[in-house]
N, C-alpha and C positions, 0 to 999 in steps of 0.2 A: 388210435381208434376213434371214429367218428360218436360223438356222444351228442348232438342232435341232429333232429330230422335234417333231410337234405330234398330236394326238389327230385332227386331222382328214387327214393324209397315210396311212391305215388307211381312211379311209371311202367308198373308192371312188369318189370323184368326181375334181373336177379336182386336188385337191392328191394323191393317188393317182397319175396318169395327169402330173403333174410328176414324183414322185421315180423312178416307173418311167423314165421317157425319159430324163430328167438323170442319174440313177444307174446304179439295175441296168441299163440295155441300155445305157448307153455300156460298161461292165467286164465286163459277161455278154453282151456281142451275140451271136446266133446268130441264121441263118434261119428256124429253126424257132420260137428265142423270142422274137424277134420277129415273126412274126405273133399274137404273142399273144392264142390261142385258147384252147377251156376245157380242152383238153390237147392235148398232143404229138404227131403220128403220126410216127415214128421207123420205119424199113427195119431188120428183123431178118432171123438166119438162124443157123439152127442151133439147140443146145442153149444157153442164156439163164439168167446167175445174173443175182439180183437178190438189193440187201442196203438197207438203210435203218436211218438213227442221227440220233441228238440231240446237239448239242453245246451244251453248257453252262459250256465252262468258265471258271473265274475267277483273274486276271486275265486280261480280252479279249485285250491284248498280253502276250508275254511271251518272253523269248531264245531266239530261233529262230523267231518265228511269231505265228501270231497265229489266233483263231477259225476265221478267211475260209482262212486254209492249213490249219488241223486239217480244217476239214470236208471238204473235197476230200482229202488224202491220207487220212483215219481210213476215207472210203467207196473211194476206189480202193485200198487195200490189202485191205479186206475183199473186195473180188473176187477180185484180187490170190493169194490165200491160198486161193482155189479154183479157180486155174489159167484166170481170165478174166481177158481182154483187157477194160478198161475203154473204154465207149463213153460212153454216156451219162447226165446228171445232172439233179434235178431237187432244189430246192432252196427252204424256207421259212422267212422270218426272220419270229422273234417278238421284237418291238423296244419297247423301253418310253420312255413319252412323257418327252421331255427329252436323250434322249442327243445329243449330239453328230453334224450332220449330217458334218461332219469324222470321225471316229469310223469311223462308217458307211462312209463315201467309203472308207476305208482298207482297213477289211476287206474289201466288195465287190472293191476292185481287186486285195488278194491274192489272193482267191478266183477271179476272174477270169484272171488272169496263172498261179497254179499252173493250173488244169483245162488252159489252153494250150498250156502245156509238154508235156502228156500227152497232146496230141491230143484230151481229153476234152467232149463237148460239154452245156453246160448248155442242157437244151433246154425245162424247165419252170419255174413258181416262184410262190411265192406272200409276202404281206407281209401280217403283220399287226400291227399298236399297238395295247401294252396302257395301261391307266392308271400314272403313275409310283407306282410302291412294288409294283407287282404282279408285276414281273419284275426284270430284274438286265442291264439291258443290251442286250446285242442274246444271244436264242439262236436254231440252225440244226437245223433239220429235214432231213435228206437222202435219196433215195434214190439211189442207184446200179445201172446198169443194163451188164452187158459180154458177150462171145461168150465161151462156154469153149472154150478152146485144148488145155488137157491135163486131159482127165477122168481122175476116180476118185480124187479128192485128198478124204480124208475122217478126220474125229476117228476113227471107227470102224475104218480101217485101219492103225494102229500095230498092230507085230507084234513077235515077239518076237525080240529081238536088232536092232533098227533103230538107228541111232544118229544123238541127239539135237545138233543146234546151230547155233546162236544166230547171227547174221548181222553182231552189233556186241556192243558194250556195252550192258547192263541198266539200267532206273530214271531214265533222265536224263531225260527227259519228269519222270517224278512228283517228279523232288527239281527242278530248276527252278520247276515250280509252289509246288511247296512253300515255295522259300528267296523266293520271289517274296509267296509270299501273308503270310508271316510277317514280313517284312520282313530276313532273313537275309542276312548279307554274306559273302564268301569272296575270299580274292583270287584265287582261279583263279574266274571267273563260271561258274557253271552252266550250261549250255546247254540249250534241249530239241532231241531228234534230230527232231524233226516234218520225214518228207519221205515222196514217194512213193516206193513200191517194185516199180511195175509193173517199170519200166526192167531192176532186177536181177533179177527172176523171170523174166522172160522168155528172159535170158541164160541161164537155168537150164535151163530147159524147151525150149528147141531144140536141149540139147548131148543129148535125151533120158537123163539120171539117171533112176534110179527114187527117188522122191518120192511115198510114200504118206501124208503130212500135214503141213500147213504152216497157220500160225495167227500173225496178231498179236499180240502181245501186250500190250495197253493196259490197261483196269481190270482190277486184281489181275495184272497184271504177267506172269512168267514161272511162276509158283507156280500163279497159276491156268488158265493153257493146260495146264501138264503134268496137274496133277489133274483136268481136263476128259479130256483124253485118255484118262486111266488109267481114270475111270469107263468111256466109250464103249470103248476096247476090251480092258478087261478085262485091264489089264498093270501090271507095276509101272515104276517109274524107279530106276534111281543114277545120283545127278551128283554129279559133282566138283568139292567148292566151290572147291579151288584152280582150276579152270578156266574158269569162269565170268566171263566179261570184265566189271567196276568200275569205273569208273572213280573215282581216290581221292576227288576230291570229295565223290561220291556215296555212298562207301563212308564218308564221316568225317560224313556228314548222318545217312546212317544212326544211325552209331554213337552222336550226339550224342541223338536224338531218339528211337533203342530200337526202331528198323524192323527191317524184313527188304528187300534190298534185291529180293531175289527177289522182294516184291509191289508193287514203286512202275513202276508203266505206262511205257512206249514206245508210241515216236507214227511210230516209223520203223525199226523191226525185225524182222523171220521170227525166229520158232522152225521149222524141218524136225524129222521124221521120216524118214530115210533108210533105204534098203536097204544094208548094212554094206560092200561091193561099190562102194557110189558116192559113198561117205563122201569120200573122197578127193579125190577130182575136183568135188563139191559145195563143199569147201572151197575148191578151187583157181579153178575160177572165180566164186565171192563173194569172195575177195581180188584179184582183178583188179577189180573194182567198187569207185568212191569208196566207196561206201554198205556194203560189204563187208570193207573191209580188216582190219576187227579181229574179223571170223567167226572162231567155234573152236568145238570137240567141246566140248560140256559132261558128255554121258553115254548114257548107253543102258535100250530097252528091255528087259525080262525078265519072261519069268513069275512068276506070284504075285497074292499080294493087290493090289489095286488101292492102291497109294500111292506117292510119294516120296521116297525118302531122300536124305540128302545124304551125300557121305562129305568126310571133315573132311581137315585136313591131317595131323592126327594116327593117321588110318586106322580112328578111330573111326566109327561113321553117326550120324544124325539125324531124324529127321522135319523136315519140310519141311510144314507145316501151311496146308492152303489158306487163302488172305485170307478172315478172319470180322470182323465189325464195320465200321463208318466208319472207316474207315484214312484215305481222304483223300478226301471227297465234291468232285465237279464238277472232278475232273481233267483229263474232255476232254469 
């Protein structure tokens, strides 16, 4: 029995129309993708975000997770983060010839298993085999498709005096990959936070806070959501590095390797922009949330030049320099 891909499971005939049946729609069943048509007709209503991403990262497994979970949570948080209920998912794996039909099997069923937990339905998809050396494994195309719930969530709405924070600890995504890809040992293990965050947004967004921007924070980490902000709306930042949740692992990787921990990605984290009025209560209910509990103020908006600072423990500031260069290519 053939137990990896072959260059002819891509070419659309019968070795095609096996791995789909035996694979994908045992772990992705849906009525919709299973009639597999040349696309979806999905029942909408309302106002409609749509988000769409690539994942590439390497290694395929890795503590916490794995590709098939990145991609479902990396696209249901980007809705997520503009106040949509996540519905629907359509999903394309570019798989190079030789991997592991095991492999495969694995991912799919993560992927499978997390969209279900979320109610999320993968209702499209496509496959295709490259020649071995041309790719790296399996990578995933996705789009995500959801109803907004609470409009007017925008980069462009940060005001002045909002206050900023953080819904966990920083970096754990990027330094997992990291001590994974280098071969790095520690005796506390790494983890990466890879999870969905519709669950806790939601709790958010029924107690009605005012919530004028919320953003993931994955490539280029936290350093590059604030300076994204600051561009679009024309504000500055200070944050308080004693504030800013580390965890020490992460903060001793850092320190070995000369990072910033403020630019290594999360896979399972909000940054907010708050209105200062609901700071409060924003924090209180993300600490009743598993995914929540170690939420804190990191800082605030303010007029001025569009930048970052940090302030030190020493009461000193800093610039906070947005991520420039390959800091750590194919993190998610």
């Amino acid at each position: 029995m053939v137990r990896e891909l072959l260059l002819a499971h891509g070419n659309g005939g019968e070795e095609t129309w096996t791995i789909i049946k035996d694979l994908f729609l045992k772990y992705l069943d849906d009525p919709i993708l299973s009639k597999l048509e040349d696309a979806a007709v999905v029942p909408l209503e309302g106002h409609i975000a749509v988000t769409t991403d690539a994942f590439t990262v390497s290694p395929i497994f890795f503590r916490g997770g794995d590709i098939g979970k990145l991609a479902v949570c990396g696209t249901v948080n980007d809705l997520a983060a503009m106040g949509a209920r996540p519905m629907y998912m359509t999903v394309s794996f570019i798989l190079e010839e030789g991997m592991s039909l095991e492999d495969l099997e694995t991912v799919v069923r993560s992927m499978g298993d997390t969209a279900r937990s979320l109610g999320v339905r993968v209702v499209a998809g496509d496959t295709k085999v490259v020649p071995k050396g041309t790719a790296d494994g399996v990578f995933i195309v996705s789009t995500g498709i959801g109803r907004v719930v609470y409009p007017g969530l925008s980069s462009h709405n940060v005001r002045d005096g909002d206050i900023i924070i953080v819904t966990g600890t920083i970096g754990d995504h990027g330094a997992c990959i990291l001590a994974a890809r280098e071969g790095l040992d520690f005796e506390t293990h790494l983890e990466s936070d890879c999870a969905p965050l519709w669950d806790m947004v939601e709790a958010l967004l029924k107690e009605g806070v005012e919530i004028h921007a919320m953003r993931d924070p994955t490539r280029g980490g936290l350093s590059a959501v604030l300076h994204e902000w600051a561009r679009a709306s024309g504000v500055s930042f200070v944050v308080d590095e004693q504030s800013v949740p580390v965890r020490e692992e992460v903060r001793g990787l850092c320190e070995f390797l000369g990072l910033e921990p403020y630019h290594l990605a999360c896979e399972g984290r909000m940054v907010l922009a708050v209105a200062e009025e609901s700071a409060e209560r924003v924090l209180e209910i993300l600490r009743q949330h598993p995914l929540g509990t170690n939420a804190a103020v990191i800082g605030r908006a303010q007029k001025g030049k569009p930048q970052v600072l940090l302030r030190t423990a020493y009461g000193t500031h800093r610039f906070l320099e947005p991520p420039m260069g390959e800091l750590l290519p194919r993190i998610c």
